[in-house]
ChimeraX commands (.cxc) that place a marker at each C-alpha (Angstrom):
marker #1 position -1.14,51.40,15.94 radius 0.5
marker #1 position -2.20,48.21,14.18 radius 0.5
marker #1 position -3.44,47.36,10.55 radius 0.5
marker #1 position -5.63,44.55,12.02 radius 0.5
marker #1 position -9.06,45.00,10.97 radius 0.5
marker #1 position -11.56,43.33,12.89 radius 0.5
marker #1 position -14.86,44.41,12.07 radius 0.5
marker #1 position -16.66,43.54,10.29 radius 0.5
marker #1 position -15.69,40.03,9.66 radius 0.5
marker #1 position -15.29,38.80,5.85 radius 0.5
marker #1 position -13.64,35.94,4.26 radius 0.5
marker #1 position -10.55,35.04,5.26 radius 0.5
marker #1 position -7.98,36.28,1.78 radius 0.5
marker #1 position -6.63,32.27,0.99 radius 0.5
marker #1 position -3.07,33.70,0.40 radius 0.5
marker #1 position -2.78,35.61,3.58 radius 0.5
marker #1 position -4.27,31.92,5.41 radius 0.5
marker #1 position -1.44,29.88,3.32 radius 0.5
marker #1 position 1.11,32.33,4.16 radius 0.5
marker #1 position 0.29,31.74,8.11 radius 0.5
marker #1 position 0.23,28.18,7.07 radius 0.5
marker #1 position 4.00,28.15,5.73 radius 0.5
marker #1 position 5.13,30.11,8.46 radius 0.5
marker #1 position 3.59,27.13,10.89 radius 0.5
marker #1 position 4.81,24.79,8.41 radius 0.5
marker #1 position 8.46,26.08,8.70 radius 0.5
marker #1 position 8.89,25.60,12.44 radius 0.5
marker #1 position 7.18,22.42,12.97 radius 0.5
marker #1 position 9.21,20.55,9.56 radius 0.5
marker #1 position 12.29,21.06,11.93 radius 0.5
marker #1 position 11.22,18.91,14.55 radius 0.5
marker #1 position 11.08,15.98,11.71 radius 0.5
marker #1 position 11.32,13.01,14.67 radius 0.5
marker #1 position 8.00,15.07,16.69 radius 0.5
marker #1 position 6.06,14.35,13.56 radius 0.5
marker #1 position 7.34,10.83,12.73 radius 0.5
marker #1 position 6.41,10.19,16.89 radius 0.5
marker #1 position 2.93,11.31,16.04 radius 0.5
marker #1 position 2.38,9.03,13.45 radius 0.5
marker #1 position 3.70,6.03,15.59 radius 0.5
marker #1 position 1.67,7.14,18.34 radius 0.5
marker #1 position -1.53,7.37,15.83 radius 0.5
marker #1 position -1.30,4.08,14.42 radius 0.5
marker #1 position -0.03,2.61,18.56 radius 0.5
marker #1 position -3.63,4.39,19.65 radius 0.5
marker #1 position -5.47,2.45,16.81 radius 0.5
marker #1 position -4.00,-0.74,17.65 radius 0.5
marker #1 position -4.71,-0.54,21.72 radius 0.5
marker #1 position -8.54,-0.36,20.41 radius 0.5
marker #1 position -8.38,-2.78,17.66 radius 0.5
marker #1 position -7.31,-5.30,20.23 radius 0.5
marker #1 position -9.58,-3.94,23.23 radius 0.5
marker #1 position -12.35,-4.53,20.72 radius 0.5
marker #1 position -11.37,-8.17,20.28 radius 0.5
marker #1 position -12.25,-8.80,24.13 radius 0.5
marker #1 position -15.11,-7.13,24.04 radius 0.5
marker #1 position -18.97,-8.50,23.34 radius 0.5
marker #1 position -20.63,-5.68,21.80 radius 0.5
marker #1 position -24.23,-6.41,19.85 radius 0.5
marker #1 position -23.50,-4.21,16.21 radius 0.5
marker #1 position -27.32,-3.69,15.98 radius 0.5
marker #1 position -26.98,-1.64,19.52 radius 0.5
marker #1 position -26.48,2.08,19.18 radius 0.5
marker #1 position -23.61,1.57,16.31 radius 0.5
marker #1 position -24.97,3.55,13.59 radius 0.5
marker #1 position -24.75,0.34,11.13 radius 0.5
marker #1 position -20.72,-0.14,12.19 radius 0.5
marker #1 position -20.05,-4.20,11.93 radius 0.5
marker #1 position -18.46,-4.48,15.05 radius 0.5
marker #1 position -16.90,-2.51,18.22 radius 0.5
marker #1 position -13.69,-1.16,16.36 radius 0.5
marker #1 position -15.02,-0.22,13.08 radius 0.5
marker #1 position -17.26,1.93,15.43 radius 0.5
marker #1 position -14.69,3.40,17.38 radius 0.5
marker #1 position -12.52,3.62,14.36 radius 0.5
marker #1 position -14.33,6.41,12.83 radius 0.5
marker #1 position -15.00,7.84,16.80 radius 0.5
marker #1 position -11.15,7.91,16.57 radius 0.5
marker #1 position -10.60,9.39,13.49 radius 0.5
marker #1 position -13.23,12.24,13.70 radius 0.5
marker #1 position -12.42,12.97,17.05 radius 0.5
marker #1 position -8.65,14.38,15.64 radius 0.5
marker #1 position -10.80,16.86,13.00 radius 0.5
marker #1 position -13.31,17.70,15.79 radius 0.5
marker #1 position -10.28,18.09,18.09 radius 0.5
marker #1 position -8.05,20.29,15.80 radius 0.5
marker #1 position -11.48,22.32,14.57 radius 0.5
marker #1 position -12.38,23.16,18.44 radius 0.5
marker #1 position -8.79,23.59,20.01 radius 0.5
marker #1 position -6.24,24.21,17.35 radius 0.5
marker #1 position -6.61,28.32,17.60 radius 0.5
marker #1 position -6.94,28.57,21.46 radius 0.5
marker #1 position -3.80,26.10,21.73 radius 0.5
marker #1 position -1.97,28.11,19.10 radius 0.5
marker #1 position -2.44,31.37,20.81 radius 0.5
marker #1 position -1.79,30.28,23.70 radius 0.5
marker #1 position 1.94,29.55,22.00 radius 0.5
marker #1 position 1.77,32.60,20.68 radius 0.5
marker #1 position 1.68,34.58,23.71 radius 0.5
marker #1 position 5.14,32.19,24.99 radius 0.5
marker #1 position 7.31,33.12,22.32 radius 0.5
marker #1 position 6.29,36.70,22.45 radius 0.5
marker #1 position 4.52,36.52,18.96 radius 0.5
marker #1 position 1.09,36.93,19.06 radius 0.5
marker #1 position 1.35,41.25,19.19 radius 0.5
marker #1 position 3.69,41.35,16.61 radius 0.5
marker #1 position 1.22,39.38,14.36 radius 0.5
marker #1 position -1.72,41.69,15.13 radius 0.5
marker #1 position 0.06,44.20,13.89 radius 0.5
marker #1 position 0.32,42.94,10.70 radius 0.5
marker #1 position -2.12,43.92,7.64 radius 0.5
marker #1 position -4.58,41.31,8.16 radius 0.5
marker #1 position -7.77,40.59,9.03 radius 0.5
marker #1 position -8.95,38.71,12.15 radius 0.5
marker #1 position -10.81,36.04,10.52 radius 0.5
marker #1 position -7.58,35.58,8.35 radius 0.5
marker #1 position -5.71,35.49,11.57 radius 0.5
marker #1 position -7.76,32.71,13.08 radius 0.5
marker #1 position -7.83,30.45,10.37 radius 0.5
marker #1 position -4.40,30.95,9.21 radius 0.5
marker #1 position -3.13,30.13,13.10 radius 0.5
marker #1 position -5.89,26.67,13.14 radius 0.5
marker #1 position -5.30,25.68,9.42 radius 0.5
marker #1 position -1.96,23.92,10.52 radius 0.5
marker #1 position -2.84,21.48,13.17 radius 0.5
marker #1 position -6.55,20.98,11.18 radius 0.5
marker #1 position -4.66,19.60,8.39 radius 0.5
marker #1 position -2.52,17.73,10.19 radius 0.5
marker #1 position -5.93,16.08,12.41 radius 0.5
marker #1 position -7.37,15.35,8.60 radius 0.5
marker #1 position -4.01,13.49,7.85 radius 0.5
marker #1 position -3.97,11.58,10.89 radius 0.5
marker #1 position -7.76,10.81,9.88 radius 0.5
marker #1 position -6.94,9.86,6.71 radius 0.5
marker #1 position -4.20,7.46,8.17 radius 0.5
marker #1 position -6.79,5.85,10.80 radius 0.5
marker #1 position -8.89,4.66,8.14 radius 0.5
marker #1 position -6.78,3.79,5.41 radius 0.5
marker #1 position -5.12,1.56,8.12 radius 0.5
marker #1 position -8.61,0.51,9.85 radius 0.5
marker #1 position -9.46,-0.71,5.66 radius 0.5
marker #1 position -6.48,-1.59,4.28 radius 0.5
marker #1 position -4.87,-3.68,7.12 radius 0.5
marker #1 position -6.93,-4.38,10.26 radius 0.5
marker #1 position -10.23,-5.82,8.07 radius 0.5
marker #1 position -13.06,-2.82,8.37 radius 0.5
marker #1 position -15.36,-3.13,5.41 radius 0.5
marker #1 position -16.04,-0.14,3.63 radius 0.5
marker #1 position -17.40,-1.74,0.59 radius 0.5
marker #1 position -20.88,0.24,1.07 radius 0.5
marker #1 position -19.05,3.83,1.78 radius 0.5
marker #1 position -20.77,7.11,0.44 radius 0.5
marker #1 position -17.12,8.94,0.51 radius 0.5
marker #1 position -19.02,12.03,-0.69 radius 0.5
marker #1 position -21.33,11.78,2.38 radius 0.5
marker #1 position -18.26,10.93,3.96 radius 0.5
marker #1 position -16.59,14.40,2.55 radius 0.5
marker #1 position -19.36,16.84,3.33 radius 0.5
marker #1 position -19.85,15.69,6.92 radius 0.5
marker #1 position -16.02,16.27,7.29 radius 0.5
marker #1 position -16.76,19.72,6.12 radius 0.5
marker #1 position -19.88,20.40,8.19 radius 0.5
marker #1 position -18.07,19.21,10.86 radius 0.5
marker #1 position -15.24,21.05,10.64 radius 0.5
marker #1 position -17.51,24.53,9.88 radius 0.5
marker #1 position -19.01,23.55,13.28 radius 0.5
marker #1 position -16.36,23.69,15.23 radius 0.5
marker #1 position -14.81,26.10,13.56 radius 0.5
marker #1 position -17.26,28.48,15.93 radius 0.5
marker #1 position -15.86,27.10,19.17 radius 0.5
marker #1 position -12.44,27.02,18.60 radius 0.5
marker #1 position -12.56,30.42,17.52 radius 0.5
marker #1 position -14.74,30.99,20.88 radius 0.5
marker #1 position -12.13,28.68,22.79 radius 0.5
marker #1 position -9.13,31.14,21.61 radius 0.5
marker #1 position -11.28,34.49,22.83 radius 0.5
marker #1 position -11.02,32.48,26.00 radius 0.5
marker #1 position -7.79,32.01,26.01 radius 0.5
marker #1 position -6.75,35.26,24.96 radius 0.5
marker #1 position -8.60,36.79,27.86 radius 0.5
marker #1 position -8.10,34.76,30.74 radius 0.5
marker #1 position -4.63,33.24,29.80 radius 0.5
marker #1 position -4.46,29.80,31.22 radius 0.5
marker #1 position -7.54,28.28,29.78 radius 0.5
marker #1 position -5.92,24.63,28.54 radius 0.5
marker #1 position -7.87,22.70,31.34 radius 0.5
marker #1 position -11.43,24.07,30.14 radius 0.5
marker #1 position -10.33,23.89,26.53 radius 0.5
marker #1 position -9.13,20.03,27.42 radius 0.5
marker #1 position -12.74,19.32,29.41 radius 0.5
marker #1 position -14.97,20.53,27.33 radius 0.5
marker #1 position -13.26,18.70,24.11 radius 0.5
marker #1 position -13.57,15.40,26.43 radius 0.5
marker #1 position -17.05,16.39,27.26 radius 0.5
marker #1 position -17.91,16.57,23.49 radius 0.5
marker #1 position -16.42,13.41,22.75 radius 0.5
marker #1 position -18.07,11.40,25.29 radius 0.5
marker #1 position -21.17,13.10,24.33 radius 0.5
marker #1 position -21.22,12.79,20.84 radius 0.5
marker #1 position -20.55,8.65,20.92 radius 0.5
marker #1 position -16.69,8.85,19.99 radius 0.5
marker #1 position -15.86,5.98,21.79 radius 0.5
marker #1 position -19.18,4.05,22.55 radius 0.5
marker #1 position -22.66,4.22,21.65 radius 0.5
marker #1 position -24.46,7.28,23.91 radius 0.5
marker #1 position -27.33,4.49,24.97 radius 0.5
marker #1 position -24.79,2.85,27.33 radius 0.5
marker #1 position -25.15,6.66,29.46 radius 0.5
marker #1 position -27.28,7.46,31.98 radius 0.5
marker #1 position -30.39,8.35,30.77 radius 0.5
marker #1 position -30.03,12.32,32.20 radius 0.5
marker #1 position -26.87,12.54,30.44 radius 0.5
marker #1 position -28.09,10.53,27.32 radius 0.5
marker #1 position -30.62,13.27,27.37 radius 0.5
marker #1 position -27.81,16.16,26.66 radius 0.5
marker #1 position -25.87,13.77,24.21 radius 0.5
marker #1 position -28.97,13.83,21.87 radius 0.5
marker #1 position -28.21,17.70,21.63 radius 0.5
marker #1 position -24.54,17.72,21.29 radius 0.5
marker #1 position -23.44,19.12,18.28 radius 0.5
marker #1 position -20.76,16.64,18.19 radius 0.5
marker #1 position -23.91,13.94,18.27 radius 0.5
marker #1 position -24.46,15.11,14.68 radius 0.5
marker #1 position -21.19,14.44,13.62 radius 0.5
marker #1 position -20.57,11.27,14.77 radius 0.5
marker #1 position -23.82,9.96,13.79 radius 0.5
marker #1 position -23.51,11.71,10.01 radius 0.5
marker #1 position -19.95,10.30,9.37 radius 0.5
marker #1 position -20.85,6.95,10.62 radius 0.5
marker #1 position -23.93,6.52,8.64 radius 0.5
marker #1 position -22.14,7.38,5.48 radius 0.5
marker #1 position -19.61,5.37,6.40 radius 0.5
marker #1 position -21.08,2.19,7.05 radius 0.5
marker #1 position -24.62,2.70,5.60 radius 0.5
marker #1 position -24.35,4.75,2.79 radius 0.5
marker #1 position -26.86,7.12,3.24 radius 0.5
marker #1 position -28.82,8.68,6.05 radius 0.5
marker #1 position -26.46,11.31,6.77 radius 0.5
marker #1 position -27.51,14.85,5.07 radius 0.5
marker #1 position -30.31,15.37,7.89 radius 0.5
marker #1 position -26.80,15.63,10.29 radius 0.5
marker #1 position -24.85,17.70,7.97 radius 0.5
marker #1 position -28.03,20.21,7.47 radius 0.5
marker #1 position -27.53,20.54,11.69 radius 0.5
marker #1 position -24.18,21.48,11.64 radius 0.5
marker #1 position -24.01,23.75,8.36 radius 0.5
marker #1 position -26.98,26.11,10.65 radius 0.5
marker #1 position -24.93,25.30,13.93 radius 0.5
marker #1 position -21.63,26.79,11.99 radius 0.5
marker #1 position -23.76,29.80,10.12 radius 0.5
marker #1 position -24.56,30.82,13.73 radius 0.5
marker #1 position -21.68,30.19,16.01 radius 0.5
marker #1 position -19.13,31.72,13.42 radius 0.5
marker #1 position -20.23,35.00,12.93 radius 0.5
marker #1 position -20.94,35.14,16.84 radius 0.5
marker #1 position -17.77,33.65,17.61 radius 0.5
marker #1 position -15.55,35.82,15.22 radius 0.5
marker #1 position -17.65,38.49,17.09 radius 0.5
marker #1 position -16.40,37.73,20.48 radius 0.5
marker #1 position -12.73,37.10,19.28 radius 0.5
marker #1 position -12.70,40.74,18.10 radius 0.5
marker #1 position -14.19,41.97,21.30 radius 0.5
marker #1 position -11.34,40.02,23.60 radius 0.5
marker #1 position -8.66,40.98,21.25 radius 0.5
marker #1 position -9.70,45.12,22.31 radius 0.5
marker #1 position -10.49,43.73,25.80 radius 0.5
marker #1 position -6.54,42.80,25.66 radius 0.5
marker #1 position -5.04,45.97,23.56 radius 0.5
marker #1 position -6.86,48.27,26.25 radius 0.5
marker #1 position -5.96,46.50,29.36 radius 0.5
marker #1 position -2.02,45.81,27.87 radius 0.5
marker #1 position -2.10,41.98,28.47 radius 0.5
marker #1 position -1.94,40.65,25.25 radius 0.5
marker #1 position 1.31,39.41,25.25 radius 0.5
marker #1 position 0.77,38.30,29.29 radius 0.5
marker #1 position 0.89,34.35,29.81 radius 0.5
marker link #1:1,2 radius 0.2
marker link #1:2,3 radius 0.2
marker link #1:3,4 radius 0.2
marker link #1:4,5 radius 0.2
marker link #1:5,6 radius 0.2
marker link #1:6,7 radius 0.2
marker link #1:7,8 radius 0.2
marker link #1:8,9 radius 0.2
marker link #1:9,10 radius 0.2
marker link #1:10,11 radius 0.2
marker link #1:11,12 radius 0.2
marker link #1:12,13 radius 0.2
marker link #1:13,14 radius 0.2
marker link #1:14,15 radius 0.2
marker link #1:15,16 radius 0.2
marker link #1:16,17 radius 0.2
marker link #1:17,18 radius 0.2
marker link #1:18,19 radius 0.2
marker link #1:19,20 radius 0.2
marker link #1:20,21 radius 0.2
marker link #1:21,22 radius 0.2
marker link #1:22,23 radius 0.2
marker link #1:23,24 radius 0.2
marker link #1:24,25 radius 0.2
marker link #1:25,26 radius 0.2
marker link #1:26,27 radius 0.2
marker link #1:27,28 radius 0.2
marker link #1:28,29 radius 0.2
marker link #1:29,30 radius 0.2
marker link #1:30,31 radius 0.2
marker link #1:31,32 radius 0.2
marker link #1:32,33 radius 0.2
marker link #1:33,34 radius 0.2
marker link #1:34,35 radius 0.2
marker link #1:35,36 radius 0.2
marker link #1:36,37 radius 0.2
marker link #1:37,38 radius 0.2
marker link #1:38,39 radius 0.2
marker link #1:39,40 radius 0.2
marker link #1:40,41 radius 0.2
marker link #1:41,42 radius 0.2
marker link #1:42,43 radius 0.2
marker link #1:43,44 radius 0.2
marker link #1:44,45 radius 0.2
marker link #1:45,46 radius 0.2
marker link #1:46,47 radius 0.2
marker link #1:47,48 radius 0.2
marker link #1:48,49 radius 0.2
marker link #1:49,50 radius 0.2
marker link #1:50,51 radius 0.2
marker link #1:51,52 radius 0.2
marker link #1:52,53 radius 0.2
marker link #1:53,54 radius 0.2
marker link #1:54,55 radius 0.2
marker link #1:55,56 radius 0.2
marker link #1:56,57 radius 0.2
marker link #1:57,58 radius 0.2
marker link #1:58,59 radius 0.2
marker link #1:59,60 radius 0.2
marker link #1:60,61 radius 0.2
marker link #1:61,62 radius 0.2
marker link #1:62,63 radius 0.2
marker link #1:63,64 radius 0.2
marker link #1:64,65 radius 0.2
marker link #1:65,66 radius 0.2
marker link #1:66,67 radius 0.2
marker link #1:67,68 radius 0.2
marker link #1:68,69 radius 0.2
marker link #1:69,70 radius 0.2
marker link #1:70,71 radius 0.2
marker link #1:71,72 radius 0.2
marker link #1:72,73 radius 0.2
marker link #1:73,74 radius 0.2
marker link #1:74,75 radius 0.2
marker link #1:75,76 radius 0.2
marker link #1:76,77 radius 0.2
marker link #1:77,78 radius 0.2
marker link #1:78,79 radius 0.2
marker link #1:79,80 radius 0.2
marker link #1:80,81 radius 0.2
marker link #1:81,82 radius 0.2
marker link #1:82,83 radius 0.2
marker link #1:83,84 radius 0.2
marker link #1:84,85 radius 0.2
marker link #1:85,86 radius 0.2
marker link #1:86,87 radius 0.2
marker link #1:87,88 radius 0.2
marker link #1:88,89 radius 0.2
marker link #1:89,90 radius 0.2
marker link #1:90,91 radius 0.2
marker link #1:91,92 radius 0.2
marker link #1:92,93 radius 0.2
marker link #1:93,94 radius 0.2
marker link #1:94,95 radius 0.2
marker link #1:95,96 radius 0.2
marker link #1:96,97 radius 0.2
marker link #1:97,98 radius 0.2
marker link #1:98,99 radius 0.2
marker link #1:99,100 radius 0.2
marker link #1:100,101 radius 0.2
marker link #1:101,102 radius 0.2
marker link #1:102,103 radius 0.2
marker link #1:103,104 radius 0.2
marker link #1:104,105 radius 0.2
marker link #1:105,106 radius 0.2
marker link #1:106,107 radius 0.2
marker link #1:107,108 radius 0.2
marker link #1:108,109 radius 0.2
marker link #1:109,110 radius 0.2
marker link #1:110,111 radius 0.2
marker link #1:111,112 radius 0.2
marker link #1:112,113 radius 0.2
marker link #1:113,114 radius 0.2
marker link #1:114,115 radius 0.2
marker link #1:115,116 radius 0.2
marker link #1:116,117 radius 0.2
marker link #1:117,118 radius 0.2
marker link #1:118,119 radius 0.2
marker link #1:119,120 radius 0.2
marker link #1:120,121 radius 0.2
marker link #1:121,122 radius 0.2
marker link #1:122,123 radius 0.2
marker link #1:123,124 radius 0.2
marker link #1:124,125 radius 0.2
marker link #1:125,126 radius 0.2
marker link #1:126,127 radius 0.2
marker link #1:127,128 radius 0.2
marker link #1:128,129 radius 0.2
marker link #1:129,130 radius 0.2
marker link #1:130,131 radius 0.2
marker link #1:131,132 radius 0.2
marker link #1:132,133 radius 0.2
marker link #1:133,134 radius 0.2
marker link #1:134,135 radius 0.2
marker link #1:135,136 radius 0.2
marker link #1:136,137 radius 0.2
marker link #1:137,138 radius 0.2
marker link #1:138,139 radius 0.2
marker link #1:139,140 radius 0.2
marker link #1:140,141 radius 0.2
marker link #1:141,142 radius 0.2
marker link #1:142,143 radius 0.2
marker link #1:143,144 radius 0.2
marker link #1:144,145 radius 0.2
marker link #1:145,146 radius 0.2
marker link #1:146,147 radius 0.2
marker link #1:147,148 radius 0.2
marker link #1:148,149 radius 0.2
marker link #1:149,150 radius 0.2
marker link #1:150,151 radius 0.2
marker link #1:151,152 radius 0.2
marker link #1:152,153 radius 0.2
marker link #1:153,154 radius 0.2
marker link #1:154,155 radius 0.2
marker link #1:155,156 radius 0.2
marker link #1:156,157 radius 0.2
marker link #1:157,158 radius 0.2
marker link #1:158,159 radius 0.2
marker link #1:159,160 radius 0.2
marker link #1:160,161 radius 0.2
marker link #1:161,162 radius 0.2
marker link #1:162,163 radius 0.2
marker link #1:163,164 radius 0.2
marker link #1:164,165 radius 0.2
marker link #1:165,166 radius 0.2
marker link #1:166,167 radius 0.2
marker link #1:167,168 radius 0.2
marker link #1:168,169 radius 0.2
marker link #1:169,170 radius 0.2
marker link #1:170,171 radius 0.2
marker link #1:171,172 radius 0.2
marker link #1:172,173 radius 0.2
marker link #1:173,174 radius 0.2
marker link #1:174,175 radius 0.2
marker link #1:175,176 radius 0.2
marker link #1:176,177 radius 0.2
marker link #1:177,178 radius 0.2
marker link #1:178,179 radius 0.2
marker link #1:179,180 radius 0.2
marker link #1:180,181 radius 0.2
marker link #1:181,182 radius 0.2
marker link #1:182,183 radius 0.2
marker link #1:183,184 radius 0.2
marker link #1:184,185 radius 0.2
marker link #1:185,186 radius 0.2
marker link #1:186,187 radius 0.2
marker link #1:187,188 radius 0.2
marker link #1:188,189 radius 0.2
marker link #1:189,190 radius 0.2
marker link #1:190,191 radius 0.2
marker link #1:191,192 radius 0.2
marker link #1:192,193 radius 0.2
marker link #1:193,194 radius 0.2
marker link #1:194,195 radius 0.2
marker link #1:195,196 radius 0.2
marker link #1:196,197 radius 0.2
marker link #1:197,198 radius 0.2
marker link #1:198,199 radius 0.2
marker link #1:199,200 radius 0.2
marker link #1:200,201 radius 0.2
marker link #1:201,202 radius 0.2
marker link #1:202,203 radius 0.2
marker link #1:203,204 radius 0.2
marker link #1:204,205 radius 0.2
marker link #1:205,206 radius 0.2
marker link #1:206,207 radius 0.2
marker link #1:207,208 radius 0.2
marker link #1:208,209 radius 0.2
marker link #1:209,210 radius 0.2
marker link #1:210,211 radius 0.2
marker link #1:211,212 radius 0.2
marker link #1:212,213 radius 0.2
marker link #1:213,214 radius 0.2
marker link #1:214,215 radius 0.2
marker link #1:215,216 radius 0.2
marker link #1:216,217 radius 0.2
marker link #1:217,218 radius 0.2
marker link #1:218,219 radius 0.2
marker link #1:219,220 radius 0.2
marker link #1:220,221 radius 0.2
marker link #1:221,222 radius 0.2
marker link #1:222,223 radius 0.2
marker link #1:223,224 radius 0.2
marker link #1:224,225 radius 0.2
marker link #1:225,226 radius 0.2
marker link #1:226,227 radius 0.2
marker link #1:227,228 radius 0.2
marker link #1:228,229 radius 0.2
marker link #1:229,230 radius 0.2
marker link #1:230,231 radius 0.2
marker link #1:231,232 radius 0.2
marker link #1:232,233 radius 0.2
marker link #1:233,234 radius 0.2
marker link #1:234,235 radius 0.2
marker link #1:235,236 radius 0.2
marker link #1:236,237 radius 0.2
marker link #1:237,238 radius 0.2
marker link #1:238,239 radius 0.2
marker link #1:239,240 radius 0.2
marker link #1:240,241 radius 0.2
marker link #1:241,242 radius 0.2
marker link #1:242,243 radius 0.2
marker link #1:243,244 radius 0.2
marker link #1:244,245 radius 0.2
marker link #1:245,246 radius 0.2
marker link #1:246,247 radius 0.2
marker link #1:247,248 radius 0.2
marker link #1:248,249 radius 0.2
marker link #1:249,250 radius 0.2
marker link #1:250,251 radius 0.2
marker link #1:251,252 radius 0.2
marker link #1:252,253 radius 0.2
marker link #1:253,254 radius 0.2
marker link #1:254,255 radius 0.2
marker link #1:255,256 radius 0.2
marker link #1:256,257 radius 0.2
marker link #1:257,258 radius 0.2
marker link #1:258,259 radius 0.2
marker link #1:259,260 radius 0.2
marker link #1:260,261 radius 0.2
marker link #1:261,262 radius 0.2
marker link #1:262,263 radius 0.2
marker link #1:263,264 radius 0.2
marker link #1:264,265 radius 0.2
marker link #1:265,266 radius 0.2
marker link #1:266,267 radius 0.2
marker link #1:267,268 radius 0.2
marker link #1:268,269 radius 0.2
marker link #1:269,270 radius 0.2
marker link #1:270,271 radius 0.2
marker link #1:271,272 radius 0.2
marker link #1:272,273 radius 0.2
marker link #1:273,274 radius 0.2
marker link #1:274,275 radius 0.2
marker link #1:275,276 radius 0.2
view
């Protein structure tokens, strides 16, 4: 009935994961205006902060992980929240497209693997976040005065990949969701927020209530933030985070790609795969 084999989980083949990428590549380079639009509104969303943070009075020695000031602290929130965004919600967004054009069966029954299937659907829209990261702080450096002159950019690299492997779990976990119960955006959408908030995207996690500072110090997202700030702005300090999430992501994605395979049967035997 279907070549799709599920279990259990290996490596994703890299050519079957770049074909799935061309294929995403293919429809979205025909909308060329979307993609300009998302670059304006990247660089728009940079600017409202850049000059929020010049009204603000924010002590740098508060909470900021060694970040100069209020926007070169929110800078990185900004740019790391696109890769945590894309790592957590790009496959449970994507299948949930999927399942509106009519699509997602006929890829299941294609000779691949489910872990292929996964990351070839998320590897689009995860590039795509580390572009517009890339873009946030080339412009945050190169033309709105954030000093990077103390950088570890290979600190700065691995926590991109820890962070990424971390998320990788949920947003495989996310698309199970969404697979199963169909319209899952809004808890895909609040839990993403509540990860943010938690992890000190957009302001240090000491300004919370101390019951919900409490859970922040916990959040895997916590770890991220702090890890790619320190190496950011202090050079060091930051392979005690990316130890975290490299055992966060050896758990989650083996349980996760677990649970995917488990909803994806859930849906051949009760025929709603293809139901939105």
């Amino acid at each position: 009935m279907t070549a799709v084999s599920s279990f259990p989980p290996r490596v994703p083949r890299p050519h079957v994961v770049w074909t799935l990428v061309r294929r995403e590549y293919a429809s979205k380079r025909t909308y060329r205006l979307a993609l300009l639009l998302d670059v304006l509104f990247a660089v728009a969303n940079l600017l409202m902060f850049f000059f929020i943070s010049r009204a603000l009075d924010v002590q740098p020695d508060i909470g900021m992980n060694g970040a100069p000031s209020y926007f070169a602290f929110v800078l990185v929130g900004i740019a790391l929240t696109n890769v945590v965004g894309a790592a957590s919600t790009g496959l449970a967004y994507r299948i949930r497209e999927e399942q509106f054009t009519g699509t997602l069966e006929a890829l299941l029954m294609q000779p691949i693997r489910l872990t292929e299937l996964s990351a070839g659907l998320a590897a689009y829209p995860f590039l795509l976040a580390m572009a517009r990261a890339a873009l946030y702080i080339l412009v945050g450096g190169g033309l709105l005065g954030v000093a990077f002159g103390g950088a570890s950019w290979l600190g700065f690299a691995v926590m991109l990949v820890a962070s990424a492997l971390a998320f990788a779990g949920l947003g495989i976990l996310l698309g199970a969701v969404v697979l199963v119960v169909k319209r899952g955006e809004a808890l895909v959408g609040l839990l993403t927020y509540a990860l943010g908030i938690l992890g000190g995207a957009f302001f240090p996690i000491e300004v919370l209530p101390s019951w919900v500072e409490a859970l922040a110090a916990v959040a895997p997202t916590r770890f991220a933030f702090d890890g790619v700030r320190a190496a950011i702005f202090e050079g060091g300090g930051w392979a005690g985070d990316a130890a975290v999430l490299f055992a966060f992501a050896a758990v989650s994605i083996p349980l996760a790609n677990f649970l995917f395979s488990q909803a994806v049967e859930y849906t051949r035997r009760e025929g709603t795969m293809s139901q939105y």
